[in-house]
C-alpha positions as CSV (number, residue, x, y, z in Angstrom):
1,X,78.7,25.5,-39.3
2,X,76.6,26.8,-42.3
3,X,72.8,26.5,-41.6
4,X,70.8,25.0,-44.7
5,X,67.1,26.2,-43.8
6,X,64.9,23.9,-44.4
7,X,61.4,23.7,-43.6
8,X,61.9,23.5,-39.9
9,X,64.1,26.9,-39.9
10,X,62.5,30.0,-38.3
11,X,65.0,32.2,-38.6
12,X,68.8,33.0,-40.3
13,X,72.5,32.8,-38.3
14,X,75.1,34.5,-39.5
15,X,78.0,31.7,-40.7
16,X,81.2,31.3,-39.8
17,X,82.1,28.8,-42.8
18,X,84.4,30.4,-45.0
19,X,84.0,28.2,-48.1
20,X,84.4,29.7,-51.5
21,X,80.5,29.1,-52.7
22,X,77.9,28.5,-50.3
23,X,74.3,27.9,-51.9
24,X,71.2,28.2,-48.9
25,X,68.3,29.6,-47.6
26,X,67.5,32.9,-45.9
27,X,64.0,32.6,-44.3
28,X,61.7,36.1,-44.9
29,X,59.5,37.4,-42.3
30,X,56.5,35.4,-43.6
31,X,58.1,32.5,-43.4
32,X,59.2,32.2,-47.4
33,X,62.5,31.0,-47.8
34,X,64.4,33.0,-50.8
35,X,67.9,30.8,-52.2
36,X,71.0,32.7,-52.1
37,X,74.5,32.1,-53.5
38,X,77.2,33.5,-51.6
39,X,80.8,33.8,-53.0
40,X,83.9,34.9,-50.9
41,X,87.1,35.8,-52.0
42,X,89.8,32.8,-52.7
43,X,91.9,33.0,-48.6
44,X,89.3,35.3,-47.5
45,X,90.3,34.6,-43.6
46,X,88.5,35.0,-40.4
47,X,88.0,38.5,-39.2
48,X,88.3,39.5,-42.7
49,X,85.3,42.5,-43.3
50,X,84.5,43.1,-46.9
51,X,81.9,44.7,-48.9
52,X,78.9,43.0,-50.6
53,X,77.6,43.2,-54.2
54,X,74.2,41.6,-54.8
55,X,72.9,40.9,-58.1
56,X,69.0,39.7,-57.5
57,X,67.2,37.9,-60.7
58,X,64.2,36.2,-61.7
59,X,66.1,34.2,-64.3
60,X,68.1,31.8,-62.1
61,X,70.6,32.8,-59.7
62,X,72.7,30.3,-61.0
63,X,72.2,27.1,-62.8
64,X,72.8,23.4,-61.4
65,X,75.6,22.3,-63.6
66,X,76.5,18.2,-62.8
67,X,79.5,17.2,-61.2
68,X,81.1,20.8,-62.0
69,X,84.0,21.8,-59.9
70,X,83.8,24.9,-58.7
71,X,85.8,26.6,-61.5
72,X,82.8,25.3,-63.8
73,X,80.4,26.5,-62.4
74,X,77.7,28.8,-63.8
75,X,79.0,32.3,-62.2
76,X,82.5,31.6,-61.3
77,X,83.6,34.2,-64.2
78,X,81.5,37.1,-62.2
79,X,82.5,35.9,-58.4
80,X,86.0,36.1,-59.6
81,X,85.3,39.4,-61.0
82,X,83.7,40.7,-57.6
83,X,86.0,38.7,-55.9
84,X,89.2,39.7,-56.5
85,X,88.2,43.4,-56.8
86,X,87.6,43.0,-52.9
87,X,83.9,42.3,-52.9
88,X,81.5,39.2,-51.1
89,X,79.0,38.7,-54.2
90,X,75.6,37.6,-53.1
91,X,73.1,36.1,-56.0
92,X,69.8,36.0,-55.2
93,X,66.4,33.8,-56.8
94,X,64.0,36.8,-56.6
95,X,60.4,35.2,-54.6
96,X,58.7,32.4,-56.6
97,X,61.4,32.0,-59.1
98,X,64.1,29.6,-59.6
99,X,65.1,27.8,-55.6
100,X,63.0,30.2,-53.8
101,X,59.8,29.2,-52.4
102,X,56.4,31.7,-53.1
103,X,54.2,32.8,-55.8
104,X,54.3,35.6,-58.0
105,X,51.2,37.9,-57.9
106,X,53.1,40.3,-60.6
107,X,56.8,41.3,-61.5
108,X,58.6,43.2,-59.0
109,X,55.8,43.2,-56.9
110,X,55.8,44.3,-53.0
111,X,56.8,41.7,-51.0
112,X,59.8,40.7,-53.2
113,X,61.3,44.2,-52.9
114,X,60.8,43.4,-48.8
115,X,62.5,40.6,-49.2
116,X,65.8,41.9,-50.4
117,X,66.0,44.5,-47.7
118,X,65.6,41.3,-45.7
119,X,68.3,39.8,-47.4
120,X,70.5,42.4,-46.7
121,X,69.8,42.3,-43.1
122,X,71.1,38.6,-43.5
123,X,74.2,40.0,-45.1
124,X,75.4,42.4,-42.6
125,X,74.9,40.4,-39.6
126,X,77.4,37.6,-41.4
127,X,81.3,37.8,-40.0
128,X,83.0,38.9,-43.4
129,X,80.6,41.9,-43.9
130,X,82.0,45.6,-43.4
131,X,78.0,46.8,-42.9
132,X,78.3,48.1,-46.7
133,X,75.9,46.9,-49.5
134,X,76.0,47.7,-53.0
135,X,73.9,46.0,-55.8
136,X,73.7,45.9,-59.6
137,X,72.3,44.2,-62.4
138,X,71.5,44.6,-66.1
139,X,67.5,44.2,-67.3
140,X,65.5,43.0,-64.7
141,X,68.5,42.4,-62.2
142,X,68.9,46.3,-62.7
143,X,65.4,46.8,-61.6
144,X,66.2,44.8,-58.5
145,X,69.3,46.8,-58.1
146,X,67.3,50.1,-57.7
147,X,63.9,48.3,-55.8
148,X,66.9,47.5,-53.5
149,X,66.9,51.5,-52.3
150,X,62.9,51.6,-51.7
151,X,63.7,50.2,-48.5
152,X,65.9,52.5,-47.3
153,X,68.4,50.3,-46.0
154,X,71.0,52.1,-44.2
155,X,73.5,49.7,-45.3
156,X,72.6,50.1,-49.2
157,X,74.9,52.9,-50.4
158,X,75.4,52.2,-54.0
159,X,73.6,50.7,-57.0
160,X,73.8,50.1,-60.7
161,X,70.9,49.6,-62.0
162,X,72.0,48.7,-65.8
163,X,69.9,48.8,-69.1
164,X,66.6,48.7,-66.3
165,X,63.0,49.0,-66.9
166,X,61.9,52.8,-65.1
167,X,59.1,52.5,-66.6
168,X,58.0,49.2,-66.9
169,X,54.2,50.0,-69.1
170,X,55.6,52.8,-70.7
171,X,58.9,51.8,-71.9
172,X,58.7,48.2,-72.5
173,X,55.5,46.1,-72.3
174,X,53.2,49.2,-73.2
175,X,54.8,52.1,-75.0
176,X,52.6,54.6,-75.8
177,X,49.7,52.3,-74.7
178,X,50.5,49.5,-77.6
179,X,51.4,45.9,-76.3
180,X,54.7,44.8,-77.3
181,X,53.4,41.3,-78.2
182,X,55.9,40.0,-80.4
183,X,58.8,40.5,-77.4
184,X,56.1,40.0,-74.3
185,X,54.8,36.5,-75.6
186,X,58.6,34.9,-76.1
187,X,59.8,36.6,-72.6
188,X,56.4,35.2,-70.9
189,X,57.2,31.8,-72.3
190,X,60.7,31.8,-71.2
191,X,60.0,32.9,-67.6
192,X,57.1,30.5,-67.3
193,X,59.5,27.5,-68.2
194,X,62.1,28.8,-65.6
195,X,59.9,28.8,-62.9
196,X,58.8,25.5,-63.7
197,X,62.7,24.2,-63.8
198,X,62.2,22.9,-67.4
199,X,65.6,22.8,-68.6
200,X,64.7,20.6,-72.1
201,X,61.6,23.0,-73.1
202,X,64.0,25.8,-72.5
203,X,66.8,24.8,-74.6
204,X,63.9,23.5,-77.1
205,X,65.1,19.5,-76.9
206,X,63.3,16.5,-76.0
207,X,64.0,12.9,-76.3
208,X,67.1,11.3,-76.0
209,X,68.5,15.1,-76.2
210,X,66.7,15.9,-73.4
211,X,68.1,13.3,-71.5
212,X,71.7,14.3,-72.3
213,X,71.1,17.6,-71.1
214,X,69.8,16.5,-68.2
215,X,73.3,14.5,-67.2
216,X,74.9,18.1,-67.8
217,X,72.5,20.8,-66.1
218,X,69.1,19.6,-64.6
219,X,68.2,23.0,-64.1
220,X,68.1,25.7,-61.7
221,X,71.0,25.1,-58.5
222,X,69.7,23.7,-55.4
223,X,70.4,25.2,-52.0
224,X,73.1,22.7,-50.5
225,X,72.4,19.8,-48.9
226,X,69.3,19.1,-50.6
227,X,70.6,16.3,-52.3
228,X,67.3,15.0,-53.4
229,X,65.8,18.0,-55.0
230,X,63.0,17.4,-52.2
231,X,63.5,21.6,-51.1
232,X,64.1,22.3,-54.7
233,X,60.8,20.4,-56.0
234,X,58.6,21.6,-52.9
235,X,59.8,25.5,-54.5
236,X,59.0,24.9,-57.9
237,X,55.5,23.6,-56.8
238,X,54.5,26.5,-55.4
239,X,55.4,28.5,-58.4
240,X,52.6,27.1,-60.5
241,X,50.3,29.8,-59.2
242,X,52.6,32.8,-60.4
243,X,50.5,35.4,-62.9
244,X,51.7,34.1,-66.7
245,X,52.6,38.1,-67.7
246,X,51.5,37.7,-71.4
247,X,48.2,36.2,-70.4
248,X,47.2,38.8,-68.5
249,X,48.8,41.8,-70.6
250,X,46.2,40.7,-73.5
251,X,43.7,41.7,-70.9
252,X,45.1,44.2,-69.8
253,X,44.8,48.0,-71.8
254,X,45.9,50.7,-69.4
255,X,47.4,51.5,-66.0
256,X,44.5,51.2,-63.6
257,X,43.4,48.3,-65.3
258,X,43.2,44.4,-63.1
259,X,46.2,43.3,-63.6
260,X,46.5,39.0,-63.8
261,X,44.2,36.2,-62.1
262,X,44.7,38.0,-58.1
263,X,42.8,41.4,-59.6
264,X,46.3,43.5,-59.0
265,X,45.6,47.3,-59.8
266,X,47.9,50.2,-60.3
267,X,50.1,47.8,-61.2
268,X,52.2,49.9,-64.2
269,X,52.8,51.8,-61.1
270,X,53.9,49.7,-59.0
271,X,56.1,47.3,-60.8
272,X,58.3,50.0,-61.7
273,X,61.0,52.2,-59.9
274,X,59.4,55.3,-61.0
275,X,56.6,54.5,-58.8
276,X,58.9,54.7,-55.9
277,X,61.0,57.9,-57.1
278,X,60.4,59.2,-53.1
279,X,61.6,56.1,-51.6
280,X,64.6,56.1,-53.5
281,X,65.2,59.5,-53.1
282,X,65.2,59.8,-49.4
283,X,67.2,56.3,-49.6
284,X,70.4,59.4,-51.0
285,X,71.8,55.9,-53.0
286,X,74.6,56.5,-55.2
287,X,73.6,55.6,-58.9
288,X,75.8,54.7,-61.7
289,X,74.0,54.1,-64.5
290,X,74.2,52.5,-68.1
291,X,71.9,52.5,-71.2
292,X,71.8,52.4,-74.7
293,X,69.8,54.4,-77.3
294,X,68.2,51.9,-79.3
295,X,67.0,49.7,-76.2
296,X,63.2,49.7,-76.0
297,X,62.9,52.7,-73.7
298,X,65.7,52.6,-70.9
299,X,67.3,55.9,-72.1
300,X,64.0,57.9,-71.3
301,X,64.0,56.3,-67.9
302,X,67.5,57.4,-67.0
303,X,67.1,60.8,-68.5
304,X,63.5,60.7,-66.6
305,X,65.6,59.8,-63.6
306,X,68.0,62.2,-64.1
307,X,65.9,65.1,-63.9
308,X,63.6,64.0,-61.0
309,X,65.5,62.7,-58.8
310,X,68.3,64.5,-56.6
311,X,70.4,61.1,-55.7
312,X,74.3,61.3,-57.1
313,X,74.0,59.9,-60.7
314,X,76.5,58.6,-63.1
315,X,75.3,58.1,-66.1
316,X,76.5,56.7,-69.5
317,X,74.1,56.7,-73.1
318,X,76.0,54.4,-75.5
319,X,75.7,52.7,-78.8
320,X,74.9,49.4,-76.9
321,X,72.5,46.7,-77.1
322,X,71.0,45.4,-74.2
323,X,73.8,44.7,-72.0
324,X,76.3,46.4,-73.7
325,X,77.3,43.3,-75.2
326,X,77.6,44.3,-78.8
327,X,77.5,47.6,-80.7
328,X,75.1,48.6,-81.9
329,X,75.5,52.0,-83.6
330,X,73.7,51.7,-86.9
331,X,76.4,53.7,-89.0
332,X,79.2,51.5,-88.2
333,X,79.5,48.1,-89.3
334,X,78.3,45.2,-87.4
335,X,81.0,43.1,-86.9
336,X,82.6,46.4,-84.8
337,X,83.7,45.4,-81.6
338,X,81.7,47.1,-78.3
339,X,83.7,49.4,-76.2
340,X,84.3,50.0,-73.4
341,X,84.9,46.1,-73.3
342,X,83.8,44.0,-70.7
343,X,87.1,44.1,-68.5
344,X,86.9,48.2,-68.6
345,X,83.0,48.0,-68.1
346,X,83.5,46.2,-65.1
347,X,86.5,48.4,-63.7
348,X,84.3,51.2,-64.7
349,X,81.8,49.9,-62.2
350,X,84.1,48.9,-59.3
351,X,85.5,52.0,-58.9
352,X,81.8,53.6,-58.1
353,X,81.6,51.1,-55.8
354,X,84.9,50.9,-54.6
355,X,83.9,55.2,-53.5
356,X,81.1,54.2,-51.4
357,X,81.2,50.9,-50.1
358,X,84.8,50.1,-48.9
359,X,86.4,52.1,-46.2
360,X,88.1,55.4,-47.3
361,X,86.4,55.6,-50.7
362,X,85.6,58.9,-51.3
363,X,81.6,58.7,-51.1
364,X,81.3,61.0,-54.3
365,X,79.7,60.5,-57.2
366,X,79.6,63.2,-60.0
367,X,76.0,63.6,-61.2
368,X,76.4,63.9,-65.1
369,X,75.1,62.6,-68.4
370,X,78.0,61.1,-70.6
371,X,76.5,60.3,-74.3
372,X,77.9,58.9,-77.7
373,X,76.5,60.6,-80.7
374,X,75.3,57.8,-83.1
375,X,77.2,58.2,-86.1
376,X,80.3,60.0,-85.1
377,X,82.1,58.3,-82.9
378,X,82.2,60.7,-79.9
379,X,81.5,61.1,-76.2
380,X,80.2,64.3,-74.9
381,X,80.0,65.0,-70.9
382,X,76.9,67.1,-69.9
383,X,75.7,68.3,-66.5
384,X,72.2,69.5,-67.5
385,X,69.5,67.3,-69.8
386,X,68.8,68.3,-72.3
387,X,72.3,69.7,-73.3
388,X,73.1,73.4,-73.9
389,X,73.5,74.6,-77.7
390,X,70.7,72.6,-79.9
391,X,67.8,74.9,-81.1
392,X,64.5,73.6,-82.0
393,X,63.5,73.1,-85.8
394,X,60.1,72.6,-86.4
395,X,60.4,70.6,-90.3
396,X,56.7,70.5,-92.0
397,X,54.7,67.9,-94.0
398,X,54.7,68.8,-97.5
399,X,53.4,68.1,-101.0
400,X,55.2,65.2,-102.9
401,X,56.6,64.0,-99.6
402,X,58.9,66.4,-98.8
403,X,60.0,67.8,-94.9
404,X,60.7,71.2,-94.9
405,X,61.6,74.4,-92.6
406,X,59.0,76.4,-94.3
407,X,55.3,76.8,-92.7
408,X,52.4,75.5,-95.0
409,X,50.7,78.1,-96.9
410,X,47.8,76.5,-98.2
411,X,44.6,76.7,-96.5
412,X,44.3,72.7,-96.8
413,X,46.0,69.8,-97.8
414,X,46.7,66.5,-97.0
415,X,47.9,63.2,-97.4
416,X,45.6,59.6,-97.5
417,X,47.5,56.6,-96.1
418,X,46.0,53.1,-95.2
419,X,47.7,51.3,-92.5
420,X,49.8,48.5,-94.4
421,X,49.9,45.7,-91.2
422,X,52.6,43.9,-93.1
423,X,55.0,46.7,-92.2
424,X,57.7,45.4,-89.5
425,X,60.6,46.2,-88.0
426,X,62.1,42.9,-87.9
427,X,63.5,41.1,-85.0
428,X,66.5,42.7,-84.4
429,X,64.9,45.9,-83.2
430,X,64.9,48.2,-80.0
431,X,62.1,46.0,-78.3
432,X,63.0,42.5,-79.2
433,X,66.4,42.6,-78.0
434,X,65.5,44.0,-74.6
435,X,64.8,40.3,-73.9
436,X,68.4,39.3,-74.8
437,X,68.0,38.5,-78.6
438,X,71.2,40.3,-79.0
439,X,72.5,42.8,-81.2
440,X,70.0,45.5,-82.4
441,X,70.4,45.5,-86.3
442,X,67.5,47.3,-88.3
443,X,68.6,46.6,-91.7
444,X,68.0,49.0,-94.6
445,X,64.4,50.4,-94.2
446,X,64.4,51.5,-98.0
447,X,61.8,49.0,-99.4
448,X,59.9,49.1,-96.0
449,X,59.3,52.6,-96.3
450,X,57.3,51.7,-99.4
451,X,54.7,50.7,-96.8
452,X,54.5,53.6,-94.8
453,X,54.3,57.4,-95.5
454,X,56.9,59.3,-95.7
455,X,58.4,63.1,-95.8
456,X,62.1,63.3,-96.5
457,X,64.3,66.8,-96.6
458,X,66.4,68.1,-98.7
459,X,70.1,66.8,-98.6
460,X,71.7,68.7,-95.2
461,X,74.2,71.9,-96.4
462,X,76.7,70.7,-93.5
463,X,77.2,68.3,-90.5
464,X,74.3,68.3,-88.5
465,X,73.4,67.0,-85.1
466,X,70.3,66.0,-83.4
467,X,70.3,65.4,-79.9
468,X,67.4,65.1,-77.2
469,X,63.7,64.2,-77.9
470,X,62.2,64.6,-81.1
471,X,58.7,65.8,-80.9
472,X,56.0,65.3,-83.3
473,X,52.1,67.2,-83.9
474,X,50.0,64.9,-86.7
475,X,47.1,66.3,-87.5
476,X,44.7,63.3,-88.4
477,X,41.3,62.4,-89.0
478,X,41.0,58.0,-89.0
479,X,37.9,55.9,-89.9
480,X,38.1,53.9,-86.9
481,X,37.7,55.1,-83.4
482,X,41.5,53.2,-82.5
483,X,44.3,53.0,-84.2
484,X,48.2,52.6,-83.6
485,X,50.5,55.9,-84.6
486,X,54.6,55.2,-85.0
487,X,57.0,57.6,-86.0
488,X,59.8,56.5,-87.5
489,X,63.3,59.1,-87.7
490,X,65.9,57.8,-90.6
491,X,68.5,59.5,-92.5
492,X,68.9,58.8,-96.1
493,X,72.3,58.6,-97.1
494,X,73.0,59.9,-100.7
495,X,73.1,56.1,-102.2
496,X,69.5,55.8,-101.2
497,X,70.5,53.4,-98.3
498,X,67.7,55.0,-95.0
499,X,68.9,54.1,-91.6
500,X,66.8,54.0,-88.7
501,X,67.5,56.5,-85.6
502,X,64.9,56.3,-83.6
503,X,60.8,56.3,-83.1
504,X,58.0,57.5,-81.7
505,X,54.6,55.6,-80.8
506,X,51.1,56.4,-79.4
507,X,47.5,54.3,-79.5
508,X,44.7,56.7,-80.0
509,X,42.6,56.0,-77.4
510,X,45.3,56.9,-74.9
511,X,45.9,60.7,-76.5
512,X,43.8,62.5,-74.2
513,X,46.6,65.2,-72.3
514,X,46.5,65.5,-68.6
515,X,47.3,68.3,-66.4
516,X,48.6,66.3,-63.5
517,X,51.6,66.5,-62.3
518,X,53.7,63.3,-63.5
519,X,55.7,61.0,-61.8
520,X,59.2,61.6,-62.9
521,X,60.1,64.5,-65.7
522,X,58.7,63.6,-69.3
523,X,59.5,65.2,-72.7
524,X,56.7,65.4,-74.6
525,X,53.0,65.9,-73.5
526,X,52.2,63.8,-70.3
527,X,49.0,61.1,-70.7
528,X,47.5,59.1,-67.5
529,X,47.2,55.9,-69.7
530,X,44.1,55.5,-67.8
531,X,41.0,53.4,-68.3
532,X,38.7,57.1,-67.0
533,X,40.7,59.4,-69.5
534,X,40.3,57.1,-72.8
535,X,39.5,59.1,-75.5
536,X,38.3,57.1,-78.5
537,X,39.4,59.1,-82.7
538,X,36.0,60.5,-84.0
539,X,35.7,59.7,-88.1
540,X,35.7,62.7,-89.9
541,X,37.1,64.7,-86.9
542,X,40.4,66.2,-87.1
543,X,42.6,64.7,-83.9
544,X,45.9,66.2,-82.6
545,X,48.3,63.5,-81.8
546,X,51.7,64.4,-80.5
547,X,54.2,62.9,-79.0
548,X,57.8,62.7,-78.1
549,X,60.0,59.9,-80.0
550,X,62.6,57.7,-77.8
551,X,65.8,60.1,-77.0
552,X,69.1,60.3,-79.6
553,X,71.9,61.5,-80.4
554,X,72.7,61.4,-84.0
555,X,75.0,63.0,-86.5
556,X,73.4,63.9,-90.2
557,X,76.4,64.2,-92.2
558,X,76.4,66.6,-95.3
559,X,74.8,65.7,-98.1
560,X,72.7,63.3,-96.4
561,X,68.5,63.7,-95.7
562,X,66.0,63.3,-93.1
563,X,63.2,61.1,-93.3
564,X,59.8,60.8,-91.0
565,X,58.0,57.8,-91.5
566,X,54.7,57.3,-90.6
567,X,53.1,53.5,-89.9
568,X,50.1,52.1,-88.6
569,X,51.8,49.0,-87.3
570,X,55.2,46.9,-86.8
571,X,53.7,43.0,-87.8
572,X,56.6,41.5,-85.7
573,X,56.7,43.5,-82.2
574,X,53.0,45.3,-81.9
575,X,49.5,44.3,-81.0
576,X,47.4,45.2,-84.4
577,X,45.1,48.1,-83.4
578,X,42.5,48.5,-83.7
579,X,42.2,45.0,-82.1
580,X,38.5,44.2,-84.3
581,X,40.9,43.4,-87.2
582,X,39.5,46.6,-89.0
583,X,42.1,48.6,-91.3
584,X,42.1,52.0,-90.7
585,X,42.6,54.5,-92.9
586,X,43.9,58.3,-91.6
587,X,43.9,61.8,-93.8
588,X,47.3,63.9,-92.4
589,X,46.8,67.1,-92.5
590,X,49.4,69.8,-93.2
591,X,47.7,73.2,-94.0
592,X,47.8,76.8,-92.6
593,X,45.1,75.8,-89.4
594,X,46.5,72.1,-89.0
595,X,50.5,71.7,-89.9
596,X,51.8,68.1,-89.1
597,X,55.6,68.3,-88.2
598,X,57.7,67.2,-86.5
599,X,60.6,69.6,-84.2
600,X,63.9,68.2,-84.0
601,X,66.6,69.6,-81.3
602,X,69.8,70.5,-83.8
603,X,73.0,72.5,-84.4
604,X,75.5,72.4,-87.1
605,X,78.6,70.4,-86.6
606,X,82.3,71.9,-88.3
């Protein structure tokens, strides 16, 4: 028979039952239980051993959809996936989310990652189970997928950790140590009204609409057997005490800073997988890995990765949006469909798996980077990040907006520029869509650039490409002790039209450069981000700022320019800095003794 735990339970039994969906509980050492789906293969018989996928989320393992047969159900498209590519896939409500029981003191935070080593321990011991766990996700499934390793499971031998969150503070919430309010407030919503099972607020109905909803999906799925919602209600309760994340972020400035209503500390740290780079290390986990370059920060994390760590890693840089769901390469049009499509994506995947978790896969893995260069339409296959053949050109600030290879000459000059807080991005950008607005679109920046300041080149003699991190040195002296510094790369085309590549960002206080060794391989200079180390601008003191922008690949075609743009703010993603409502107002410098530029890895393309 298949246990339902309910309160009484103490401890998990493996099952014997062999039906297709299973939905119950899997106690944790502390007594929480943690809801799990379990799909097995259409005729799976017994004796059968197969390998496990788990995909663990905070957004719902699965929803409770009324009356559905099982065909209608909310994953049936990705157990039959999993299923009939030889795989048990196990979903999983990460603690104090959706049917699970507990609180959340922070994302990601300890005891969940215990409790999906427990979770595999419950999977193993089950009849169908060859003793081989794998797990993936995309977003924060993906960060599950790699927490999985810190235990170092003996059973976890493979993991695709998908479009995931390294570096939770530094390449999402806080990049560059400026809060990414306009995506953090919508996302903090969102979760809050998951873990509170409010399917109408979600879907923004009420009324009579709300009602017929209701008759359709009444919210997250219930374990079985708990017909009256009494488990399912007794869960969501205890989920009123989880840490709302936008809350806290607005008190909350720098790593080492209390973290939410419990006092957590070192929690940028700890919430991410780069805090763990050891653990995961030691766990020898296959990786296979996918990103795209304009989404918020996950290609520094797997190039950060990449370079750290010694663990077998495939990895793939695409034009993608968060998911891979659409294309997003800014020089083709939108409408372009997203390849590899989802059928190849997932055989792309299964076959990693397929190498290390069923019997006679090879167990190999080839570490390597393979990246699309925006605007071209190629894939290049690298072992070594950054790649070989680019050289470093250092472009300059100069007069009359220009960006040129030639040093400054003049013993001082600069540029005045006050900070323009209507400036934005949009809401199609890099950050936004992390949260799953879909596509990333950044339409034509020409009239935004009015805003900002800018230093555009000459129009390129021949193809040129620009691949790895861009790094940028401003020279700047500001009238208020804070402010907020954004880079922008574009390429103008020769009908005026300015495309956005990528950008660069950095908050003042937080410029102070440290020594220590960081925690996984950075580009640019490396900052603690802590509370100890801020470093507030002086007025009327020059202040070197530099900084690496996110990682691309680009192709400048002949005849076209590049453009730097500098801002003091993005209206529609970033927390306005300095946060007393006070404009600042910055002198760039680009002389002899203090040249602002910016160095941009390149070669010619024939």
């Amino acid at each position: 028979m298949l246990l339902i735990c309910a309160s009484g339970c103490s401890e998990s039994k493996p099952t014997d039952n062999l039906s297709r969906n299973q939905a119950i509980y899997v106690p944790m050492r502390d007594g929480v239980k943690i809801a799990v789906d379990v799909w097995l293969p259409e005729g799976i018989e017994p004796g059968m051993k197969l390998p496990t996928v788990i995909r663990a989320t905070r957004y719902w393992r699965a929803q409770d959809r009324v009356g559905a047969s099982i065909a209608q159900r909310s994953n049936f498209e990705e157990a039959n996936r999993f299923n009939s590519a030889g795989y048990v896939l196990v979903l999983v409500d990460a603690r104090g989310s959706g049917a699970s029981f507990g609180m959340r003191r922070f994302e990601m935070a300890e005891d969940e990652v215990r409790d999906y080593g427990e979770v595999v321990d419950w999977i193993i011991a089950q009849p169908w189970s060859n003793g081989r766990v794998g797990a993936y996700g995309v977003s924060y499934a993906g960060n599950t997928a790699e927490m999985l390793s810190v235990n170092g499971h003996p059973a976890v031998k493979a993991i695709a950790p998908l479009f995931n969150d390294f570096d939770n503070f530094g390449h999402l919430i806080f990049p560059g140590g400026i809060l990414t309010v306009g995506f953090l407030e919508d996302w903090s919503n969102r979760v809050r009204l998951m873990d509170m099972n409010d399917i109408c607020a979600l879907s923004e109905v009420e009324g009579s609409s709300c009602g017929q909803l209701l008759g359709e999906i009444s919210g997250v799925k219930p374990v079985d057997g708990d017909t009256d919602y009494s488990m399912l209600n007794s869960a969501v309760s205890e989920h009123q005490a989880n840490t709302v994340p936008f809350e806290a972020a607005l008190e909350y400035e720098f790593r080492d800073d209390p973290f939410g209503p419990f006092g957590e500390t070192n929690v940028g740290h700890r919430r991410s997988t780069s805090g763990h780079l050891p653990q995961i290390e030691s766990s020898g986990v296959a990786m296979f890995i996918r990103v795209g370059w304009q989404d918020a920060g996950t290609v520094n994390g797997a190039l950060g990765r990449f370079n750290t760590i010694s663990n077998s890693q495939q990895v793939l840089i695409g034009p993608w949006d968060h998911g891979a769901k659409n294309d997003a390469d800014p020089f083709e049009p939108e409408e372009k469909s997203v390849q590899p499509d989802p059928d190849d994506q997932f055989t792309e995947m299964a076959l990693f798996f397929d190498s290390h978790l069923k019997e006679g896969g090879s167990e190999k893995t080839p570490t390597e980077i393979s990246y699309y260069t925006l605007g071209s339409g190629n894939w290049t296959t690298t072992e070594v990040w950054p790649p070989e053949g680019f050289e470093t050109k250092t472009w300059y600030f100069k007069e009359d907006g220009g960006l040129e290879l030639d040093a400054p000459r003049v013993a001082e000059a600069n540029d005045l520029y006050t900070v323009d807080f209507s400036a934005t991005t949009g809401v199609q950008n890099r950050w936004y869509t992390n949260g799953g607005a879909g596509d990333v679109v950044y339409p034509d920046r020409a009239e935004e650039d009015r805003k900002l300041l800018t230093y555009t080149s000459d129009p390129m003699s021949s193809d040129v490409e620009i691949t790895g991190h861009p790094l940028v040195t401003l020279f700047v002296d500001s009238e208020t002790p804070d402010a907020a510094f954004i880079v922008y790369l574009e390429v103008v085309a020769p009908n005026g039209r300015v495309t956005y590549v990528t950008e660069g960002q950095l908050r003042g206080v937080v410029r102070a450069v440290t020594e220590a060794e960081p925690l996984y391989r950075k580009y640019g200079p490396h900052r603690s981000e802590l509370r100890d180390d801020a470093l507030p601008l002086v007025p009327g003191e020059i202040a070197e700022i530099d900084f690496d922008l996110w990682a691309t690949s680009v192709l400048v075609r002949e005849g076209y320019r590049i453009r730097i743009a500098l801002a003091g703010a993005d209206a529609d993603t970033f927390l306005r800095y300095p946060r007393d409502g006070s404009v600042p107002q910055w002198t760039v410098h680009r002389s002899t003794t203090h040249a602002s530029r910016i160095d941009l890895p390149m070669r010619k393309r024939f």
